[in-house]
C-alpha positions as CSV (number, residue, x, y, z in Angstrom):
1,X,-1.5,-8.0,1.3
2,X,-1.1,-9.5,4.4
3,X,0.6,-8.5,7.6
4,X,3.0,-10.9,7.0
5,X,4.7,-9.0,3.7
6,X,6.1,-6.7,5.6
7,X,10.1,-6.0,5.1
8,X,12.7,-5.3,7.2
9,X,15.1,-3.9,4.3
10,X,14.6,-0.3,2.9
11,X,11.9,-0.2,0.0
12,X,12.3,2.7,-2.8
13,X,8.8,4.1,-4.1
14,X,7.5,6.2,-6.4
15,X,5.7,7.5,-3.1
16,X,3.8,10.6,-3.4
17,X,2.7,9.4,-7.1
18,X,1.9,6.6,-5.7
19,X,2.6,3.5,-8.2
20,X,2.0,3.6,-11.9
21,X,-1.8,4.1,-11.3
22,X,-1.0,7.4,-9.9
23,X,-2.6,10.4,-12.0
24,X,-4.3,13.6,-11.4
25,X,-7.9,13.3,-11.3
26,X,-11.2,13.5,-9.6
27,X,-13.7,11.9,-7.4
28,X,-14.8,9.6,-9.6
29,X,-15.0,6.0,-7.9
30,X,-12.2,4.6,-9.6
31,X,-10.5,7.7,-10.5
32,X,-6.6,8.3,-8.9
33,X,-6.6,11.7,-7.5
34,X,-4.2,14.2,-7.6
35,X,-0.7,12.8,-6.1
36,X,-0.1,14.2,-2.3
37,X,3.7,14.8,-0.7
38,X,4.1,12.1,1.7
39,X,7.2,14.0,3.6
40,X,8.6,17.8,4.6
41,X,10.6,19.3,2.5
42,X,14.6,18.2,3.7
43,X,17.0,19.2,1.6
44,X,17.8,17.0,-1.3
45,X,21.1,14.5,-0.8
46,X,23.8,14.1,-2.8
47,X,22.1,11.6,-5.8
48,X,23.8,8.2,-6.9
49,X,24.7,7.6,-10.4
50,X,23.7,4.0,-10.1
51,X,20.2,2.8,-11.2
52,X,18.3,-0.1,-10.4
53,X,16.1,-2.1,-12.8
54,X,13.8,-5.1,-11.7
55,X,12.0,-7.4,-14.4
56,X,9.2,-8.0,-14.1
57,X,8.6,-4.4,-12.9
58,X,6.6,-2.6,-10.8
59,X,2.6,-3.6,-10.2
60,X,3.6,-6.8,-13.0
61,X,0.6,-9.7,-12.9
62,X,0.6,-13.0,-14.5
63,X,4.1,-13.2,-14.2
64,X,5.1,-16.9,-15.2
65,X,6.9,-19.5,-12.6
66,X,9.9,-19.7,-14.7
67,X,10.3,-16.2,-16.0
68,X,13.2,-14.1,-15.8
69,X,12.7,-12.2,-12.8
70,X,16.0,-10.1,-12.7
71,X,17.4,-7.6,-10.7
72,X,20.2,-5.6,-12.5
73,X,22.1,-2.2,-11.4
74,X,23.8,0.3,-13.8
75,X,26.9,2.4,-12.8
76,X,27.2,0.7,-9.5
77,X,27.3,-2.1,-7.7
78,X,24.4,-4.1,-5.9
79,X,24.6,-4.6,-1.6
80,X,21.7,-6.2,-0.9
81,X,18.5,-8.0,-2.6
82,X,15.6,-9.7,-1.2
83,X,12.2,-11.3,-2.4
84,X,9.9,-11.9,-0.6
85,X,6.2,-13.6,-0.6
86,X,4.0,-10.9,1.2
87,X,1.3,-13.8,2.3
88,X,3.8,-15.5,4.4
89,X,7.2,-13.6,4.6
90,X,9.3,-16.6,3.1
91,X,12.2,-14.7,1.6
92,X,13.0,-16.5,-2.2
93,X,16.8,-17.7,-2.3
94,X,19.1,-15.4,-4.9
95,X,22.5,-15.5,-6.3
96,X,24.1,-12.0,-7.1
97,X,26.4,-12.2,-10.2
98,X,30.4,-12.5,-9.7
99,X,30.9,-9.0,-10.8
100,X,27.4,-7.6,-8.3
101,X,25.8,-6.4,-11.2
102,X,22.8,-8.7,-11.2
103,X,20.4,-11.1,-8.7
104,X,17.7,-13.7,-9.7
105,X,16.7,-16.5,-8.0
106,X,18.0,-20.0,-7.9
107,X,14.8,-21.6,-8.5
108,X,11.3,-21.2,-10.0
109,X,8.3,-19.2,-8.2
110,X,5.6,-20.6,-6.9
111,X,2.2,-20.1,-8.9
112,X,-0.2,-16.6,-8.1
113,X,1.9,-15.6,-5.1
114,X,2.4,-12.0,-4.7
115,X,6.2,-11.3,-4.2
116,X,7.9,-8.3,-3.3
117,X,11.3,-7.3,-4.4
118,X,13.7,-4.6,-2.6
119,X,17.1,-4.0,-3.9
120,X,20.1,-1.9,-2.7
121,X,22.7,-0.6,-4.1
122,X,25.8,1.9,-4.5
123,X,27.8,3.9,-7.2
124,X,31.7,4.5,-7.6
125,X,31.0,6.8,-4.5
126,X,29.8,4.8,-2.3
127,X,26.3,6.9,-2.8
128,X,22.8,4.6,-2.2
129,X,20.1,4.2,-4.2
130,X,17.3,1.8,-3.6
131,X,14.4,0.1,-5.7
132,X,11.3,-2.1,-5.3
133,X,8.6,-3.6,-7.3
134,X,6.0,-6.1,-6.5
135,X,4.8,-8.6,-9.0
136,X,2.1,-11.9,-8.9
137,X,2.6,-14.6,-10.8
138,X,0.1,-16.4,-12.8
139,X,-2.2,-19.0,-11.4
140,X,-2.6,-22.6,-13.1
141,X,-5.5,-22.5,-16.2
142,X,-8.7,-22.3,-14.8
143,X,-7.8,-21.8,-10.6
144,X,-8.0,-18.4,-10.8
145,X,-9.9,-15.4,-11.8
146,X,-8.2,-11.9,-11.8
147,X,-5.9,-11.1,-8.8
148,X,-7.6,-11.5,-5.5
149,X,-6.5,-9.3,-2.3
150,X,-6.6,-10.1,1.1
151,X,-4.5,-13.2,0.3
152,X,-5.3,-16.9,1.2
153,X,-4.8,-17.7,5.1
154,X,-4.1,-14.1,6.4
155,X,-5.7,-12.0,8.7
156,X,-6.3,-8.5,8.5
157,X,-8.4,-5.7,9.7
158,X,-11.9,-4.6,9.6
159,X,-11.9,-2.1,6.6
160,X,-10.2,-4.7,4.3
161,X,-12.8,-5.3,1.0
162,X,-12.0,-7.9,-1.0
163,X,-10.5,-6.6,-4.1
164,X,-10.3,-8.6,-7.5
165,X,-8.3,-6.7,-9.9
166,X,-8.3,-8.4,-14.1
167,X,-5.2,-7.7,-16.4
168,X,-7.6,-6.8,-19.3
169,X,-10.6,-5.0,-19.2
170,X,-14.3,-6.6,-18.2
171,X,-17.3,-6.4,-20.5
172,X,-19.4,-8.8,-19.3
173,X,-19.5,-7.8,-16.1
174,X,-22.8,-9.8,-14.9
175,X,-21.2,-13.1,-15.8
176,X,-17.4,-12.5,-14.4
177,X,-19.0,-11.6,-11.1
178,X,-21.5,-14.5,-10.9
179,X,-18.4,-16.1,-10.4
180,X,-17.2,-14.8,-7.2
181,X,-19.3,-15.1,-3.9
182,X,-18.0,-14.0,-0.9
183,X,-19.6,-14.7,2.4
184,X,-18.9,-13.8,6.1
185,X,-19.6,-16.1,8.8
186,X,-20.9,-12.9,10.6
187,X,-23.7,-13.3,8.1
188,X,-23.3,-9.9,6.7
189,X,-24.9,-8.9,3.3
190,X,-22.2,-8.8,1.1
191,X,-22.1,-7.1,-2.3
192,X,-19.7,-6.2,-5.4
193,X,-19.0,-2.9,-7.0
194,X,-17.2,-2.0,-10.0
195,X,-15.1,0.5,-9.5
196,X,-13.9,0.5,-13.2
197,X,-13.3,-2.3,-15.9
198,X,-10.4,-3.6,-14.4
199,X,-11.9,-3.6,-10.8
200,X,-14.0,-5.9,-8.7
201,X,-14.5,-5.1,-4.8
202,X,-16.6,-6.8,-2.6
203,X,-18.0,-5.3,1.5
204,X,-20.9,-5.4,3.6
205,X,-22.5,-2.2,4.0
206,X,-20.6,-1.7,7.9
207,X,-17.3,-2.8,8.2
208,X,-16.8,-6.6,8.7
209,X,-17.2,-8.1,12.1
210,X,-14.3,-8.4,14.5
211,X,-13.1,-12.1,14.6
212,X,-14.9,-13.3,11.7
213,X,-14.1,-15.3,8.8
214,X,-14.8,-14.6,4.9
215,X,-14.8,-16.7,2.3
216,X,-14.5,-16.5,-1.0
217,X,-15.3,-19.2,-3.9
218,X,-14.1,-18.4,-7.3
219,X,-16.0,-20.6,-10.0
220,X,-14.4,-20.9,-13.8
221,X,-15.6,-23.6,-16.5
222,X,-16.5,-25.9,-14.0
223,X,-13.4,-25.3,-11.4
224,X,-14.0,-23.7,-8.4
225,X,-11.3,-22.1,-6.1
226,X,-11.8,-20.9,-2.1
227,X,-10.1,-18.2,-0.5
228,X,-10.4,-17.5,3.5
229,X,-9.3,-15.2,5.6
230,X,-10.0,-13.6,8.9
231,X,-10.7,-10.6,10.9
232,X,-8.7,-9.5,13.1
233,X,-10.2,-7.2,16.1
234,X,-11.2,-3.8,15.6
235,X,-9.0,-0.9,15.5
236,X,-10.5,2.9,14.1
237,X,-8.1,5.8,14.3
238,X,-9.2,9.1,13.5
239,X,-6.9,12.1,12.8
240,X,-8.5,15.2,13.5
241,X,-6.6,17.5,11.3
242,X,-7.7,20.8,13.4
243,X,-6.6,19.7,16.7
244,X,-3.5,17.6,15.2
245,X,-4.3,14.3,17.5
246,X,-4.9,10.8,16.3
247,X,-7.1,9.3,18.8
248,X,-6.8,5.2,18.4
249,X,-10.0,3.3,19.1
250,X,-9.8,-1.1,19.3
251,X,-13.0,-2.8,19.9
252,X,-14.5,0.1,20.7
253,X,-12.2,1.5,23.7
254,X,-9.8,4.4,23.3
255,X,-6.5,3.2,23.9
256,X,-4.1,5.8,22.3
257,X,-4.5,9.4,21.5
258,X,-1.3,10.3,19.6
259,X,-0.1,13.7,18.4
260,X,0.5,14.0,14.6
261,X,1.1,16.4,11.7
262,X,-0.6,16.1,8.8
263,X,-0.8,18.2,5.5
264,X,0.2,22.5,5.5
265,X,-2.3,24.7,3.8
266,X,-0.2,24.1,0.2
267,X,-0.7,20.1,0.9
268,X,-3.7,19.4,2.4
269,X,-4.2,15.7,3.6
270,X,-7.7,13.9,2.3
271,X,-10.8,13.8,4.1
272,X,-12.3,10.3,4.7
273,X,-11.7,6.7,5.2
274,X,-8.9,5.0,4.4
275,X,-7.3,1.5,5.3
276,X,-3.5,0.8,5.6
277,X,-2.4,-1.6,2.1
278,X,0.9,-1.9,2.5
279,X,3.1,-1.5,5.7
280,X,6.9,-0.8,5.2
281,X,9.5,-0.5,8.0
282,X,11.7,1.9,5.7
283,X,10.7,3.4,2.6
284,X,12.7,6.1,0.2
285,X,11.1,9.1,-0.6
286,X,11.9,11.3,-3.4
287,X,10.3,15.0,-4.1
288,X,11.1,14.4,-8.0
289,X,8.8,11.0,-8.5
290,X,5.9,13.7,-8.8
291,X,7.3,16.9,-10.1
292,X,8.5,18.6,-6.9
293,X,12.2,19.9,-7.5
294,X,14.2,22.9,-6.6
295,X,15.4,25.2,-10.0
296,X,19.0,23.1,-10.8
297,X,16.3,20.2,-11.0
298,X,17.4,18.4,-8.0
299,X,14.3,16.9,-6.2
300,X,12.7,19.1,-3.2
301,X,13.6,16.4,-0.7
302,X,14.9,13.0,-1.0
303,X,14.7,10.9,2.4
304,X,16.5,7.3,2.0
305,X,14.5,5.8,4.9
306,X,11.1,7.0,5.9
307,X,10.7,4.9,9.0
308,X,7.2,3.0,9.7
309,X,5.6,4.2,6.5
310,X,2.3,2.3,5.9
311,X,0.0,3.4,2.6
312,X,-3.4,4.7,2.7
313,X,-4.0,6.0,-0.9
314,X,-2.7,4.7,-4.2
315,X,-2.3,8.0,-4.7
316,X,0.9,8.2,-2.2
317,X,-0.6,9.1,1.1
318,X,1.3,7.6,4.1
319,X,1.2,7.4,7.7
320,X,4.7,7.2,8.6
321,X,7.5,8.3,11.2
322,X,8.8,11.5,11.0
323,X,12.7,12.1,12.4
324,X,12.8,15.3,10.9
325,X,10.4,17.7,12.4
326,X,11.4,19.3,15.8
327,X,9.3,17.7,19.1
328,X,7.3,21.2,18.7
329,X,5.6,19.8,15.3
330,X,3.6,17.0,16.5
331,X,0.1,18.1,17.7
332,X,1.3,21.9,16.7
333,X,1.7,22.5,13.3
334,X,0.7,20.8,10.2
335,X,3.7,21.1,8.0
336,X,3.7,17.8,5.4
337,X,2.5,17.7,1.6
338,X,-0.3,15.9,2.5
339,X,1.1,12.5,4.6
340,X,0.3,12.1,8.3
341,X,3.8,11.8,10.1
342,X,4.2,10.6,13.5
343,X,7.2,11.3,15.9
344,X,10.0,9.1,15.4
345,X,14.0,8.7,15.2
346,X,16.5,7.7,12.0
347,X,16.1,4.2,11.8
348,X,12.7,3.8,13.2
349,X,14.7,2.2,16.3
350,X,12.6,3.5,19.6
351,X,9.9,1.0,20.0
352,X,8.7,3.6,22.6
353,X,8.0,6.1,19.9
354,X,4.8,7.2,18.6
355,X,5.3,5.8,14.7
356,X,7.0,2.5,15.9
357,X,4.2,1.7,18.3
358,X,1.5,2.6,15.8
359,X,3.4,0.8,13.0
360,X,3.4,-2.2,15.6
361,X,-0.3,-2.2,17.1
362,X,-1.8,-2.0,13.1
363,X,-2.7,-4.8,10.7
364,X,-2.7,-4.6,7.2
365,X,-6.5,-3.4,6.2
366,X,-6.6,-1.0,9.9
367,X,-9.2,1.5,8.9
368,X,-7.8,5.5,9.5
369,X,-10.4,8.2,9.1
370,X,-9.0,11.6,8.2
371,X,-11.3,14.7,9.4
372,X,-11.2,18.7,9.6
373,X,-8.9,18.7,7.0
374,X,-9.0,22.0,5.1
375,X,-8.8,20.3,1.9
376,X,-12.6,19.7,1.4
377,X,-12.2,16.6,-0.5
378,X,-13.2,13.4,0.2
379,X,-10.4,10.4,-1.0
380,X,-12.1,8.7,-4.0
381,X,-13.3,5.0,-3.1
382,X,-11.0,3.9,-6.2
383,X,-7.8,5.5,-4.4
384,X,-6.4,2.9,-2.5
385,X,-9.3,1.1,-0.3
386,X,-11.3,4.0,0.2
387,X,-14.4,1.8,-0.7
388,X,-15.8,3.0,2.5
389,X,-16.5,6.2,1.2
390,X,-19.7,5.2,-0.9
391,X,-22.8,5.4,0.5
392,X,-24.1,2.2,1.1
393,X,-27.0,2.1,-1.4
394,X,-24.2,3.7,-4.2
395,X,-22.0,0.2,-3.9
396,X,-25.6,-1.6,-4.3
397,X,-25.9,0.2,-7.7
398,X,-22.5,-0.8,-9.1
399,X,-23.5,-4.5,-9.0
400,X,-23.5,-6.0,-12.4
401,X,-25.6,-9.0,-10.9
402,X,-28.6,-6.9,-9.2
């Protein structure tokens, strides 16, 4: 997930749910909690008979090099497809069929790469629709253990953990992480925590140090695999739900104070510490992808292009740009389902803007501290990279190696 997978095109989420992993629940480390609005309520538009289908699917590991990774449209027409790999932004050449019914890609992957796939496309109406899905693709026997996050070479921010996440569950826990050491040349203590069977995250106790490297040595039968990246400097922005302001702190020196809205009474907007996973210039947000619809069963809002949306829970809360609400919103009223929305304009276009200089000025793994919120809770640790939210000698605990 590095800063570097960002796409220009328009993305289409199941935002507010989140992805797949998206589920009401507790705070349980580990746990998903209940799915949050990520946008007001707009007015749904007019919805497109076409549909969009991408093989793999969404949140796919192990996919092979020579799979059929497909892109196909129903009742429509496709305009526009692109893959890209999120680690360095190199988009994957694609042929769309004769007939625009179909993309894949002229060639094989390249082995565990994280891709991302966005797809466009319109009905016999000329009405949009838009899909996505991410997918990794299997590493060579023996290189790799489980899918490892922050990817190989980037450079993110100081909340980042490093996150190992296995296809099936773990049982021996003691001897899959005596596998992985990860080390900072800040010399901070570093330690694992299972956040459930499928799980594996690594941090210090204190988030890592500004401009240092971490490296990580994966160790199978013998064959042993190193991953670096680095820290980028430090950037802490805290949203004070009660006064409405985000108040952006780098290295320790205030250098923004922004107002926002964050989540109304109905939709309250978690307590805690997150960090940004996922940065998207456009994104599609659609009321119906967790329940929220009007009587005829249209969804309670459907906005084609969120602008500067970047994720801070699995669960589907976003800090994004909001073109919607009037000027007298932002550092007012708190009028979302639970996202924190920034002033901006359709399109995302003024760089001048609150959301497009935020989106600009963050790195993938930024830490953003909710407070004040009137929903009490605190954002699970397991819900997104909210690991920051354990106390310290908690993580310790949930070592399998002591």
């Amino acid at each position: 997930m590095a800063t570097a997978g960002v796409l220009g095109g328009v993305l289409a989420l199941t935002v507010l749910g989140g992805t797949s992993n998206a589920a009401t629940g507790d705070n349980n480390p580990g746990t998903p909690q209940k799915s949050q609005a990520p946008a007001d309520q707009t007015g749904a538009q007019d919805a497109s008979d076409a549909r969009i289908e991408i093989t793999s699917g969404e949140g796919a590991y192990n996919v092979g090099i020579d799979d059929p990774v497909k892109v196909t449209v129903s009742d429509g027409q496709l305009t526009k497809v692109t893959m890209t790999a999120t680690a360095t932004g190199a988009e994957v050449p694609g042929t769309v069929s004769a007939d625009g019914t179909s993309w894949k890609p002229n060639g094989p992957l390249a082995p565990a790469t994280r891709y991302q796939v966005a797809a466009d496309a319109v009905d016999a109406k000329k009405r949009p629709v838009s899909g996505n899905a991410t997918i990794t693709t299997v590493s060579p026997a023996n290189d790799f253990i489980g899918h490892l996050s922050p990817e190989n070479g980037s450079t993110v921010g100081v909340g980042m953990p490093v996150t190992v996440n296995f296809g099936t569950a773990i049982s021996n826990k003691a001897a899959v992480e005596s596998e992985i050491q990860v080390s900072s040349s800040s010399g901070q203590q570093v330690v694992g925590h299972w956040l459930n069977d499928n799980r594996l995250d690594f941090r210090p106790e204190n988030y890592w140090k500004p401009g240092s490297t971490v490296t990580v040595k994966l160790t199978r039968q013998g064959i042993q695999k190193t991953v670096t990246f680095k820290i980028g400097r430090s950037q802490i922005s805290t949203v004070d739900a009660k006064t409405k302001q985000m108040t952006v702190v780098r290295d320790g020196k205030t250098i923004k104070t922004i107002p926002i809205s964050s989540g109304s009474p109905e939709h309250p907007t978690y307590n805690g510490q997150m960090v940004i996973s996922e940065k998207f210039r456009h994104v599609h947000m659609n009321g119906s992808t967790v329940g929220l619809t009007e009587k005829d069963g249209k969804p309670s809002y459907d906005i084609k292009a969120v602008p500067h949306a970047m994720r801070l829970t699995d669960s589907g809360t976003f800090i994004h740009g909001n073109y919607w609400g009037a000027d007298s919103v932002f550092g007012k009223v708190n009028t979302s389902h639970g996202c924190v929305g920034l002033k901006d304009i359709r399109g995302g276009g003024n760089d001048k803007l609150p959301a497009a200089w935020f989106f600009d000025n963050s790195l993938i793994g930024d830490v953003v501290i909710v407070k004040n919120s009137q929903d009490k809770a605190t954002v699970a640790p397991g819900n997104g990279l909210g690991d920051w939210n354990m106390p310290w000698t908690e993580w310790v605990s949930g070592s399998a190696t002591g």
